[in-house]
C-alpha positions in Angstrom: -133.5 105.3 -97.7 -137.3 104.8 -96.4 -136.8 101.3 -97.2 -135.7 101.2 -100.5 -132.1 101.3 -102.3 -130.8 104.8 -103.9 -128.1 105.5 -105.5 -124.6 107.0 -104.7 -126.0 110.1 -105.8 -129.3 110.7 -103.8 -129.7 113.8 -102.2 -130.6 113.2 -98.4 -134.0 115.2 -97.4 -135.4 116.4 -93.7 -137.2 113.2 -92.1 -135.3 110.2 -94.3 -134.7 107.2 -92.2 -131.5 105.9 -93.6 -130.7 102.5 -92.7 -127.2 100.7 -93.6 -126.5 97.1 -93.8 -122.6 96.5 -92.9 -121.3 93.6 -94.4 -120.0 92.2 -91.8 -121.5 92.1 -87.8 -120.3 94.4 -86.0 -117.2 93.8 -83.8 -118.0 93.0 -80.0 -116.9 96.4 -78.2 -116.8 94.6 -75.0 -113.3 94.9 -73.1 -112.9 91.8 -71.5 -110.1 90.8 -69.0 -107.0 88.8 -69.8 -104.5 87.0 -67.6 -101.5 89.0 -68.8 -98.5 90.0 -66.5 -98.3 93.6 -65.6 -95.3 95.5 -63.8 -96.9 97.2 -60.9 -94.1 100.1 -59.8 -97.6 101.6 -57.1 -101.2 100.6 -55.9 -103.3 101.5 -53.1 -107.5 101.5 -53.4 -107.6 104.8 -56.0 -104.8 104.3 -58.3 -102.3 102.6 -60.0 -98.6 103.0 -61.3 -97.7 100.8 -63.9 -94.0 100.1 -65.7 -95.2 99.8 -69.0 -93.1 97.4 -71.7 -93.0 98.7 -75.1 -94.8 97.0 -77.7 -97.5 96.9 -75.6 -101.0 99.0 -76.9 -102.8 100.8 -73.5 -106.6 100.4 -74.6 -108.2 98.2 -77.2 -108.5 100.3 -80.7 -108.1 99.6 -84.5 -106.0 96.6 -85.6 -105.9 95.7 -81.4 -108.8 94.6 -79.6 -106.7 92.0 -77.0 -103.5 91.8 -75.2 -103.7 95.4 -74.5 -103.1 97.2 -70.6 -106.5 97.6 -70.0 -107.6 94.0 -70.4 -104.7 92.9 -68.1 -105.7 95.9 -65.4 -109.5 94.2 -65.3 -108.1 90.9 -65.0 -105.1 91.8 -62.1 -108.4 94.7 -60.6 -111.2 91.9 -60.8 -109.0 88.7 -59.6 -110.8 87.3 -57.4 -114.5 88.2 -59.2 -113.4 87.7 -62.5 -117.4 87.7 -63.2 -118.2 90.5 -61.4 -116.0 93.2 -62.6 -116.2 95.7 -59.7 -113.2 97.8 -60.3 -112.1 99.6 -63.7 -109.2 100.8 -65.4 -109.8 104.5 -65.9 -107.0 105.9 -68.6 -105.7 109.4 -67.3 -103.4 109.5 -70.1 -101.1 107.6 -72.6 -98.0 106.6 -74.2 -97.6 105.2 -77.4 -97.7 101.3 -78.0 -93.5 101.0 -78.4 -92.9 104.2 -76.2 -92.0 102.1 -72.7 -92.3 103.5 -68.7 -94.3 104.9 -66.1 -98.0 105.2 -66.6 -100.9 106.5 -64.1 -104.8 104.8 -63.9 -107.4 105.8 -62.2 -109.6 103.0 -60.6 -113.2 105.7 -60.7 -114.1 108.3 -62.0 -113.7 110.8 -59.5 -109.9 109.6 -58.7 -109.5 110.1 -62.9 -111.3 113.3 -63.2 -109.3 115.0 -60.4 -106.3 113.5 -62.0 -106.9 114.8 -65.5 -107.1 117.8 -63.9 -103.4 117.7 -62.9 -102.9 117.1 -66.8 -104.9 119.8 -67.4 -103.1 122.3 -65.3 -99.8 121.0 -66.4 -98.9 120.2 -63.0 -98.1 116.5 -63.3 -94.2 116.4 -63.6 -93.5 114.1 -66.5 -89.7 113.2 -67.7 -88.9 111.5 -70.2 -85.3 109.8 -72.4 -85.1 109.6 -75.9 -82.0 108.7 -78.4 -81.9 110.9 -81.1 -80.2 111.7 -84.1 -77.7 114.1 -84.5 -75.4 115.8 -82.4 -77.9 118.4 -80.9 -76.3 121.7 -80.6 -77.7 123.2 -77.6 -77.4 121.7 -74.0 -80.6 122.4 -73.0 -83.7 124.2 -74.9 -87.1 124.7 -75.5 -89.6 123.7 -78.1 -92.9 125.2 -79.2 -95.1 125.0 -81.8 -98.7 123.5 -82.5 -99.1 119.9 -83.3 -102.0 118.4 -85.4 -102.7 115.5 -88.2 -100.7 115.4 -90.7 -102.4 117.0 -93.6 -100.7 114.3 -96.1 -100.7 111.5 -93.3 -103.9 111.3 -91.4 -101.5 108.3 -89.2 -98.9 111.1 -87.9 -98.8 114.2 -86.4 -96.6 117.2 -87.6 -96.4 120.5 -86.7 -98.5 122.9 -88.0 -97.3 125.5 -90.6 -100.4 128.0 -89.6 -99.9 129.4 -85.9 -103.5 128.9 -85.6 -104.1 125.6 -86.2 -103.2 122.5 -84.4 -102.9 122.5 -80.6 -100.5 124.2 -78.4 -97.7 122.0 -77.4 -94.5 122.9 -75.2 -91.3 120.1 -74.6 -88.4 121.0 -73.2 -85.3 118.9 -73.8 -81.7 118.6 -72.0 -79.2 117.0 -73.2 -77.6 114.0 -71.0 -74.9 112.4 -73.1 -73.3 112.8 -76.6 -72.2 110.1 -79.1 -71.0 111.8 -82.0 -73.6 111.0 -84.0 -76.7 110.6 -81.9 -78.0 111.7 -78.7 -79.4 110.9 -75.2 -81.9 113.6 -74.5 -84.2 114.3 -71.4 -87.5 116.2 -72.4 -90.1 117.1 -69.9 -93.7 117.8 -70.8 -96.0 120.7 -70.4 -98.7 119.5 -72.8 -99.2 115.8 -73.4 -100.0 115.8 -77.6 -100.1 112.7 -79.4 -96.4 111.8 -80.0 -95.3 115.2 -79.0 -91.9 114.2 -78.5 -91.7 112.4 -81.2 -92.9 115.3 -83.6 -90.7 118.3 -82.0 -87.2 116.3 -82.1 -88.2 115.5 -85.9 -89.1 119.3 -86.5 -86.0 120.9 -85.2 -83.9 117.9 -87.2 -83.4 115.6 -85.1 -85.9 112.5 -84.7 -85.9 109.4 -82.6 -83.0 106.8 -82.9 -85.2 103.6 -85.3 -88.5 105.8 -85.4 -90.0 104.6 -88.2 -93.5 107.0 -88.7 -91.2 109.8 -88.1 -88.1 109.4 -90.2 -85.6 107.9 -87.7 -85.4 104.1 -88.9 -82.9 105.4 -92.2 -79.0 106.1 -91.4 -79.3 110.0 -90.8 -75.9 110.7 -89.2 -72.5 109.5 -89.5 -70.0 107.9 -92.0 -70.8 105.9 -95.1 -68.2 103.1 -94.4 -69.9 100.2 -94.6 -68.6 98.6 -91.1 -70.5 101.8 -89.5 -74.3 100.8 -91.5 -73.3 97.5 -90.2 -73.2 98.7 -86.4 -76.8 100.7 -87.3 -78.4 98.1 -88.7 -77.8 95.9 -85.7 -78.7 99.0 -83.2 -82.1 98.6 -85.0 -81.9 95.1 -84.3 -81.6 95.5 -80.6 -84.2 98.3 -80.1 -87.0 97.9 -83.0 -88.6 100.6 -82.0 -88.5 104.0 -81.6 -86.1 105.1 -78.8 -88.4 106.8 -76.1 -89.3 106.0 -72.6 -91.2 107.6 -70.0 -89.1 107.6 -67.3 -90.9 109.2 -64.6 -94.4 110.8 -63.0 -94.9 112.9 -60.6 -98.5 114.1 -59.2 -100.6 114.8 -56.0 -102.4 112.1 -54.9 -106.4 113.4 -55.3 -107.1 111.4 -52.3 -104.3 111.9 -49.9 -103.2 114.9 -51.1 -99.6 114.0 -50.6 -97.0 114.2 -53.7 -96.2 110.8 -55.0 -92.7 110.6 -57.6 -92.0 107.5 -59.3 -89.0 106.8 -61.4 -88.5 103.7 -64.1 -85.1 102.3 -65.2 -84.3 102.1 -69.2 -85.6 98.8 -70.3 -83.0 96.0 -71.2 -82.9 97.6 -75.4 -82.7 100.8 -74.7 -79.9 100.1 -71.9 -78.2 97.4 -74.4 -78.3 100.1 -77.6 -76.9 103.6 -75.4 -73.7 100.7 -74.6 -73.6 100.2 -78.1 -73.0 104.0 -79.0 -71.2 104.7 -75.5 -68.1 102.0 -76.7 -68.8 103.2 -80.4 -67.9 107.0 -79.6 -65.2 106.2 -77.3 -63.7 103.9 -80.1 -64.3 106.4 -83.1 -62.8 109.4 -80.4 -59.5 107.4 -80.5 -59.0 106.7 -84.1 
């Protein structure tokens, strides 16, 4: 402070200059592009539709600087003036790094701003599929209630206790098909929250199939034969990750003005796991 060491305890006064020396440099912020291959589902010269795989992180952040989908957007945007970097991935929204399927970029600013408008005004049709635990009891339903940090877990959300706290968040869910002791949902959005779905399912008792932050990688449902763990375990094998994927995005193109739907299909372990429980169920219905 002023140029000289204090202690822990010194009380900061009105016109200090406080200078801190980090003990290491600090990182290079820089996004730069990478040659990594992307699964374009829609592109013209505003926007772009990607199919994205799970395990993949969207933007560069803590604990991932590389190998996420906005280096490999700069590279496939930039191609042929990889030095110049003309054209830029603008995020409109997210999905979580092992959450798979459809998501939107903007190429400017204006093209994103209009978009996160749609968001804004819930007018974007988002659907998504998730494996769950549980037999859910209800066909179809509705769940809302505010999502926010986890007071005891700043890495995951919950839902918040205090109606007034947290931010509002809506899902509504359908079921698609039942296997005894999980279950194939489809939820659509009307708020986009940090791992909404992930955080209702879990709240009304049943969270994602292998979803480890949230409670779903343990055996929640079923018997206690030790051929059935078996047949868990290697379901967590096959999809190590939690069981959600955005399936598909609808919105109105801010340029065109013309509705644009895109649809994804499951990826390979999500397909190979739902065949797993599909001849499991029909097997354990005939014993």
């Amino acid at each position: 402070v002023n140029g000289a060491a204090v202690k822990p305890n010194y009380k900061v006064k009105p016109l200090d200059l406080i200078t801190i020396v980090l003990a290491y440099p600090p990182r290079d912020t820089e996004v730069y592009p990478e040659d990594i291959p992307i699964s374009i589902v829609y592109e013209d010269d505003d926007l772009i539709v990607v199919n994205k795989p799970a395990g993949m992180v969207v933007h560069p952040g803590h604990g991932n600087f590389t190998g996420t989908l906005q280096n490999a957007l700069l590279f496939h945007f930039n191609r042929e003036h990889p030095d110049e970097l003309k054209t830029l991935p603008y995020l409109v929204h997210r999905i979580d790094k092992d959450t798979s399927g459809i998501l939107l970029v903007a190429k400017n600013e204006v093209i994103q701003s209009k978009l996160a408008r749609q968001f804004f005004e819930h007018t974007i049709d988002r659907s998504y599929l998730a494996l769950v635990w549980g037999n859910v009891a209800a066909d179809k339903g509705t769940i809302e209630a505010n999502i926010g940090r986890d007071p005891r877990n700043r890495l995951i959300q919950s839902v918040c206790d205090d109606p007034e706290q947290g931010r509002h968040a809506i899902t509504h869910y359908e079921v698609v098909e039942r296997f005894h002791y999980v279950t194939l949902i489809a939820c659509k959005l009307e708020t986009g929250r940090t791992h909404q779905i992930r955080v209702h399912m879990k709240h009304i008792g049943h969270p994602l199939f292998n979803d480890e932050r949230y409670g779903g990688s343990a055996i929640l449902k079923g018997t206690t034969f030790a051929k059935y763990r078996q047949f868990v375990t290697n379901c967590f094998a096959i999809i190590p990750r939690q069981s959600l994927h955005a399936k598909s995005l609808g919105f109105v193109h801010p340029a065109t003005k013309k509705y644009l739907f895109f649809d994804s299909e499951l990826p390979e372990d999500f397909r190979m796991v739902l065949e797993k429980w599909r001849n499991y169920s029909i097997n354990a219905g005939n014993e």
